[in-house]
N, C-alpha and C positions, 0 to 999 in steps of 0.2 A: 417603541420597540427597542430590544436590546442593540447593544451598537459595538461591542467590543468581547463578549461573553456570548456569542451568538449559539453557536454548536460544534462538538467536533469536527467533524467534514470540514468544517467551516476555516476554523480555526489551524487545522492540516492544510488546505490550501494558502492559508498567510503564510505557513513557513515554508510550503514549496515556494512560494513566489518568491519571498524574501532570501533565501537559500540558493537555491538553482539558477544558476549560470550559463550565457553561452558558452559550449563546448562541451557541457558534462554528460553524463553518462548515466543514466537513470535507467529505476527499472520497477515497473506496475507490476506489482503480483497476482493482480485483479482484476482484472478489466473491465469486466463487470458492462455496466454501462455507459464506459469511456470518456466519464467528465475528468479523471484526473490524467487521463492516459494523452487526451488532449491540449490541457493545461500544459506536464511537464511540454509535449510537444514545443508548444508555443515558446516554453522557457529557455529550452537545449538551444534555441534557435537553429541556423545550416547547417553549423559543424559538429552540431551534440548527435546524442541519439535517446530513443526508447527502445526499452525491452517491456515488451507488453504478453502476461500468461493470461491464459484462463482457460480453466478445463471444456469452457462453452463455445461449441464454435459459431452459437446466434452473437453471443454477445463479441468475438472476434470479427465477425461480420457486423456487425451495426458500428462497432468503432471503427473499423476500414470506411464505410461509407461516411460517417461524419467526416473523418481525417482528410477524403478526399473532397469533402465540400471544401474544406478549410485551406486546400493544397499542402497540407502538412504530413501525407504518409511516408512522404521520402524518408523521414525521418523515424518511422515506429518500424519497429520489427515481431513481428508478432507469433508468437508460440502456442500452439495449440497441446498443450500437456500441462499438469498438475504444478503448481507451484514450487512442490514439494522435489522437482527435478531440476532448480536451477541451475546449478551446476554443472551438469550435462551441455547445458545448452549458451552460459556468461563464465569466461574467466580474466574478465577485465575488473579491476578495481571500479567501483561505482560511488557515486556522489551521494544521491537516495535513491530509498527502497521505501517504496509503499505498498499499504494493505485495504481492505475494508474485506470485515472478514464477515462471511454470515453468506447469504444468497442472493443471485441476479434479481436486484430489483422488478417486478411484472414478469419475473420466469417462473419457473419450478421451483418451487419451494424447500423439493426432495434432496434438490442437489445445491449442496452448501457445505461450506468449508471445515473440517474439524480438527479438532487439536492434535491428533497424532501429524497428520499431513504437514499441517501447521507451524505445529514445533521443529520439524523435520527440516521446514523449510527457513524459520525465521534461524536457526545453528547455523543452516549455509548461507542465510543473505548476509548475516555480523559478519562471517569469514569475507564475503565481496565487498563488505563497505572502505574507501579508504579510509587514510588517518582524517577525523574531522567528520567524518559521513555518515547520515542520518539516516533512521529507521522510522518511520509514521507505522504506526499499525493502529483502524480504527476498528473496534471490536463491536458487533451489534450483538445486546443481550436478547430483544426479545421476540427470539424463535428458538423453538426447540433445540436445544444443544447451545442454543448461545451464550449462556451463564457458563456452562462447564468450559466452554472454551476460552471465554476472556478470562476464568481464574489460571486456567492451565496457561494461557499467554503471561496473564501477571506472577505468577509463580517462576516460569522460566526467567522472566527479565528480571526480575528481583533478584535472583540469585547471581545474576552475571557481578562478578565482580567491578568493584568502583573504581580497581585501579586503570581496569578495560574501556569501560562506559559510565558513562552517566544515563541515568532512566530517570523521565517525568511521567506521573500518571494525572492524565487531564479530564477530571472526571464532574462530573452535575452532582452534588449530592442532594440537592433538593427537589428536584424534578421527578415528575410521577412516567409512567410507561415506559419504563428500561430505557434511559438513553443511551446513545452509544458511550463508548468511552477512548480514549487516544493517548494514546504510549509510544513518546521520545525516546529514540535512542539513539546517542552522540557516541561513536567509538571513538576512542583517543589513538 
């Protein structure tokens, strides 16, 4: 099996690990189903923190419960509103910012992220990131709306200028059934 090339999720959790420091200041735009929301946990160690959104409050609760197997809640904070409202709710310079964008795995299918919200939201996370601070955004194409949305994701980030950030698009080109796709962004 592959060993280095594995899949995006995949390959976003190497650069959380490698990236994230005790002390820093993260923030999940997703929570989803709380595997990354867990990780950074693990990474911030005592003195860092999570910010953790999600418009669901099953999957806000199933992350609470994991966290507190792990004894690592002390450290997540958790937001129950749209992504799309960060700002409201973080105005600390942050380290990274992650996504996985598309719907709660084994939930509703109905309710899934889209690119107005999205856009809305990844203009404010660039604005929180410091100098050096990275953006993960991994995009799932295949569900309804999910092509339109990872183009309007890669449209936005393409435009941002080079002298701002650097954007990598990390993408499968030979693989069949819409795999995801994962877009770096380093602001300077």
């Amino acid at each position: 099996m592959y060993k280095y090339f594995t899949n995006p999720v995949d390959i976003a959790k190497r650069i959380m690990t490698n990236y994230v420091k005790e002390g820093d200041i993260v923030l999940d735009c997703t929570v989803g189903n709380g595997n990354d929301t867990i990780h950074l946990a693990k990474l911030v160690g005592d003195s860092g923190k999570v910010y953790g959104f999600d418009i669901q409050s099953i999957a806000l609760k199933l992350t609470r419960e994991k966290l507190e197997k792990e004894n690592l809640l002390n450290r997540v904070f958790f937001i129950h509103d749209s992504h799309e409202n960060i700002d409201n709710y973080i105005s600390e310079k942050l380290s990274l910012i992650v996504y996985n964008l598309g719907y709660l795995p084994g939930g509703d299918k109905s309710i899934k992220t889209n690119p107005i919200t999205t856009i809305k939201s990844l203009k404010k996370a660039i604005k929180l990131l410091k100098s050096n601070g990275l953006l993960l955004i991994t995009c799932y194409t295949g569900h309804s709306g999910g092509k339109e949305e990872k183009e309007k994701v890669k449209a936005y980030l393409g435009a941002l200028d080079q002298k701002y950030a650097n954007v990598l698009e990390f993408n499968f080109i030979n693989q069949k059934n819409n795999p995801p796709v994962l877009y770096g962004v380093e602001k300077f």
